[in-house]
C-alpha positions as CSV (number, residue, x, y, z in Angstrom):
1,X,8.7,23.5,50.6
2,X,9.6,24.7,47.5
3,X,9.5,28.9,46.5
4,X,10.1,30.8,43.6
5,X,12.9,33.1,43.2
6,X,12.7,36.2,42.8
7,X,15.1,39.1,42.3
8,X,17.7,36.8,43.9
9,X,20.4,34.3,42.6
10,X,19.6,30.5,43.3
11,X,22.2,29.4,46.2
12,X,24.3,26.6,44.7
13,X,28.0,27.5,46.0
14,X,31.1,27.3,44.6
15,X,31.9,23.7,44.2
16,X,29.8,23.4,41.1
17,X,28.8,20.3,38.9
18,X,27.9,19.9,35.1
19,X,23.7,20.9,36.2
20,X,24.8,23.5,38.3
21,X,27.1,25.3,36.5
22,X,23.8,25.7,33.6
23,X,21.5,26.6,36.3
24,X,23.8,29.2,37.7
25,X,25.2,30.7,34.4
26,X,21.4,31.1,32.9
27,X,20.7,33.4,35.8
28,X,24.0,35.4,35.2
29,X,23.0,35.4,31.5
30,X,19.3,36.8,32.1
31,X,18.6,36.8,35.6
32,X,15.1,36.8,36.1
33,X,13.9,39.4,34.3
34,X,12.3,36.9,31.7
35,X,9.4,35.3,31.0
36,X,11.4,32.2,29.5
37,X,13.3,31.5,32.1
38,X,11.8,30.7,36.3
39,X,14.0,29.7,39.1
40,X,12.6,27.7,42.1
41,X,14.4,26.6,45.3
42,X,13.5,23.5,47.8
43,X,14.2,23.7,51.6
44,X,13.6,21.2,54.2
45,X,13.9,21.8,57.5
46,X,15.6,25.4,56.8
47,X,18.2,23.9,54.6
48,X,18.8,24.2,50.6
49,X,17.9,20.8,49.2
50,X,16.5,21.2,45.5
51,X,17.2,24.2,42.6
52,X,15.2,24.1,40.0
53,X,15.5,26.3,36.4
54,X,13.3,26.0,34.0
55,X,14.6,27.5,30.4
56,X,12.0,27.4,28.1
57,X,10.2,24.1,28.6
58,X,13.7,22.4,29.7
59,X,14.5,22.0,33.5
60,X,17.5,21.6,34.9
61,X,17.7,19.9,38.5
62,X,20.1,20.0,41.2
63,X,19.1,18.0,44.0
64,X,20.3,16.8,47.3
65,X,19.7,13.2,48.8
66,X,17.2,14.3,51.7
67,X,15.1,16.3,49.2
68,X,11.6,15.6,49.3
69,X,11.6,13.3,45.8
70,X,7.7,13.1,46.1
71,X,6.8,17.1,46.6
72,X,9.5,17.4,43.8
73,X,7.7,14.8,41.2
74,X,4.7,16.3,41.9
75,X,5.9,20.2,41.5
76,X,7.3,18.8,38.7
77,X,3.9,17.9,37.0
78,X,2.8,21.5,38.0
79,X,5.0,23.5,36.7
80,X,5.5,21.6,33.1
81,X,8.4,20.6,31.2
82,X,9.3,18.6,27.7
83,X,12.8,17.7,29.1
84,X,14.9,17.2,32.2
85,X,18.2,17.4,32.9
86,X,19.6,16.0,36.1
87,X,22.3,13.5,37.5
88,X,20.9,9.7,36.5
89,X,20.4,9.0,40.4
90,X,18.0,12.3,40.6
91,X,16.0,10.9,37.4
92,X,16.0,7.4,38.9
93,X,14.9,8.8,42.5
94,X,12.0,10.6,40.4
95,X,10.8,7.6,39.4
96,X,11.5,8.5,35.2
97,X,12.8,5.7,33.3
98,X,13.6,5.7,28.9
99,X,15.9,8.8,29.7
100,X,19.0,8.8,27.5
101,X,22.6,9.0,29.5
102,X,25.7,10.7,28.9
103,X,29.2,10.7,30.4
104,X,30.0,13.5,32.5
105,X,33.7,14.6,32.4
106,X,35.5,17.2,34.1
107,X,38.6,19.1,33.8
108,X,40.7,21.4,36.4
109,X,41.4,23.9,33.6
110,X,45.2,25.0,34.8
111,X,45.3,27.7,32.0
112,X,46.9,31.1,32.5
113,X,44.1,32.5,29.9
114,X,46.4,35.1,28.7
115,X,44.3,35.2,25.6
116,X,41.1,37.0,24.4
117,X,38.1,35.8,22.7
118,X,37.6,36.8,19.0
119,X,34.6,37.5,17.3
120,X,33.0,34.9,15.8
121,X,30.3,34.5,13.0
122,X,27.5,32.9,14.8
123,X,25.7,32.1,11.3
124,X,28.7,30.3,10.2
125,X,29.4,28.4,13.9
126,X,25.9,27.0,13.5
127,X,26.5,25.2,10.3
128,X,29.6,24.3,11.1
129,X,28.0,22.7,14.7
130,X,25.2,20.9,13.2
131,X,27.0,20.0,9.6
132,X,27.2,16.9,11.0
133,X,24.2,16.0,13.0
134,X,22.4,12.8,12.7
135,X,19.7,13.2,10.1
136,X,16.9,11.5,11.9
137,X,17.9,14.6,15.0
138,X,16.3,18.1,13.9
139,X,18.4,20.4,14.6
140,X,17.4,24.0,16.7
141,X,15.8,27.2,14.8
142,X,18.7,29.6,13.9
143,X,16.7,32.6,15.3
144,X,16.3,31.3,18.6
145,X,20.0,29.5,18.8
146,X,21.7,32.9,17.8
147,X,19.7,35.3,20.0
148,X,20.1,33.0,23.0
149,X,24.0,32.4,22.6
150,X,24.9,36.3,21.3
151,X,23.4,37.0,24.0
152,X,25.5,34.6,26.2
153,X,28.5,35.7,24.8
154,X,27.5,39.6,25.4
155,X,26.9,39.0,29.2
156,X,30.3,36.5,29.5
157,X,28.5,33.3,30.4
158,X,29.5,32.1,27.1
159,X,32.4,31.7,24.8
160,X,32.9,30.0,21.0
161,X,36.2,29.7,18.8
162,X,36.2,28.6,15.4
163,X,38.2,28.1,12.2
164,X,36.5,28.8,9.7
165,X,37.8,26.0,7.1
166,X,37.6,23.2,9.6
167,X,35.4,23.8,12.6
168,X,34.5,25.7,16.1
169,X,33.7,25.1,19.5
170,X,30.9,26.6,22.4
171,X,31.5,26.9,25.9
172,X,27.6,27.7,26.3
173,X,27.5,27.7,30.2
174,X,30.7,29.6,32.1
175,X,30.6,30.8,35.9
176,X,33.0,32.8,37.7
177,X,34.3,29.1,39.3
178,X,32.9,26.5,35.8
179,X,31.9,26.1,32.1
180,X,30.2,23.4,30.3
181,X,31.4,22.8,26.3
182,X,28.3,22.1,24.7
183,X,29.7,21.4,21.2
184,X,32.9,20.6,19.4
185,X,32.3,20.0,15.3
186,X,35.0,18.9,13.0
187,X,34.2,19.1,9.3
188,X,34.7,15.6,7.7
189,X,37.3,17.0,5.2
190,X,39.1,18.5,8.2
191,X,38.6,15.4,10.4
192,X,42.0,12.8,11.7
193,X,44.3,16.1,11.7
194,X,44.1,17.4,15.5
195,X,42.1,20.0,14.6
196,X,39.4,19.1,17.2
197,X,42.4,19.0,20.3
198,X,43.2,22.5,18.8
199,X,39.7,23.9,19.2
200,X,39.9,22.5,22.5
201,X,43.0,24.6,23.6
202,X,41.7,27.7,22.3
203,X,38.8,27.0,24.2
204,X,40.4,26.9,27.4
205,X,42.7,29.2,26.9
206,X,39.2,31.4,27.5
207,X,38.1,29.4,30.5
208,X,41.8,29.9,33.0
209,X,41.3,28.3,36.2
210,X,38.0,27.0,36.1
211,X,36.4,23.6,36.2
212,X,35.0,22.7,32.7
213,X,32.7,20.0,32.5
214,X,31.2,18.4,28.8
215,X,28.5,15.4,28.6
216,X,28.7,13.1,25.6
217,X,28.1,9.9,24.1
218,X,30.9,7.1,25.0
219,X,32.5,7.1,21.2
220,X,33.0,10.9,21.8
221,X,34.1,10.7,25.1
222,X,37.2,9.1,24.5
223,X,38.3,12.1,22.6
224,X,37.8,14.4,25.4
225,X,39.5,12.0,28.1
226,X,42.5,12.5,25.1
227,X,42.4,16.3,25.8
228,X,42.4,15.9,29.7
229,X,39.2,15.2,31.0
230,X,37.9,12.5,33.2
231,X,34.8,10.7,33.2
232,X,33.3,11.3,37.0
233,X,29.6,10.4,36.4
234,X,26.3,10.1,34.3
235,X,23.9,12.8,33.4
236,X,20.5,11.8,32.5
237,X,17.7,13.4,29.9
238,X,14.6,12.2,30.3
239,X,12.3,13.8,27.2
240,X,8.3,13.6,27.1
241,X,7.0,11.1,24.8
């Protein structure tokens, strides 16, 4: 059976992964207290098998093995979504195929995290982030990108660093125990001089002692493994034609 939440934090525990660690940081960030954003949980047989978030129209799914994959599908089709977010098994389970994959990494962040975040200008950041994006990939309204992630940042469930000649960092997801880095941009005159590793480092050095996770593409992947991190999976997007 499948509830809604309300008024109460989804149960995920403390070992969390890449999905979890989103689904548990938006409801630090906002709880649910907004229309945007609608937690549900799955039991079977009194026990916790499914979480589902849905930001906006994007759900993010952290599942068990002896969920119910067919109520889920099904709930799924109820409730409405334009993208999904989920380990590849879970999508493959589902039944969705044409989703795009990305490597999982993780790091056991050993930093002291003597240091404090700065302010950053968030107008700036986003240019910097998406100088560089594929052209034929629009990138998101500035509006809705800034409000979401000052907001974050106000309510510590996010971070960003940045130099302002050569590039900046977002740790968009962070949990008393996790963070996921959604976005590390080098400018291209700025690019080949370690500036990226750097960004990393000050990024930790605002995450100390938690597990932080990142999903990318395999070219970009071998950077992060560089820094630290190790691949430990697949995570899977599946996006409505």
């Amino acid at each position: 059976m499948i509830t809604l939440l309300e008024n109460s934090a989804p149960v995920l525990g403390e070992n969390l992964g890449f999905v979890e660690t989103k689904i548990l940081s938006n409801f630090l960030a906002y709880k649910t207290a907004y229309p945007f954003l609608t937690f549900w949980q799955g039991k079977k047989n009194e026990k916790i098998t499914s979480v589902i978030c849905k930001f906006e129209d994007t759900v993010f799914l952290s599942v068990s093995d002896d969920s119910d994959y067919n109520e889920l599908k099904d709930f799924l089709e109820v409730i409405g979504f334009s993208s999904i977010q989920a380990e590849v098994s879970v999508l493959e389970r589902l039944g969705f195929s044409g989703y795009s994959k990305y490597v999982c990494l993780k790091l056991q962040n050993a930093c002291d995290g003597n240091k404090k975040p700065h302010a950053v200008n968030l107008k700036r950041l986003y240019d910097i982030i998406f100088e560089a994006q594929d052209k034929n990939l629009t990138p998101p309204e500035f509006d809705g990108w800034y409000a979401d992630l000052s907001h974050r940042i106000r309510h510590s469930t996010a971070v960003a660093v940045m130099e302002e000649t050569s590039g900046g960092a977002i740790a968009s997801h962070i949990t008393p125990y996790s963070a996921v880095i959604s976005g590390v941009r080098v400018l291209k005159e700025s690019r080949g001089q370690g500036k990226g590793t750097l960004l990393i480092k000050k990024l930790l050095n605002l995450l100390p002692g938690k597990t932080v996770y990142t999903a990318t593409d395999c070219k970009t992947a071998k950077f992060y493994i560089k820094c630290g991190f190790n691949p430990i999976g697949e995570i899977g997007v599946f996006t409505k034609c």
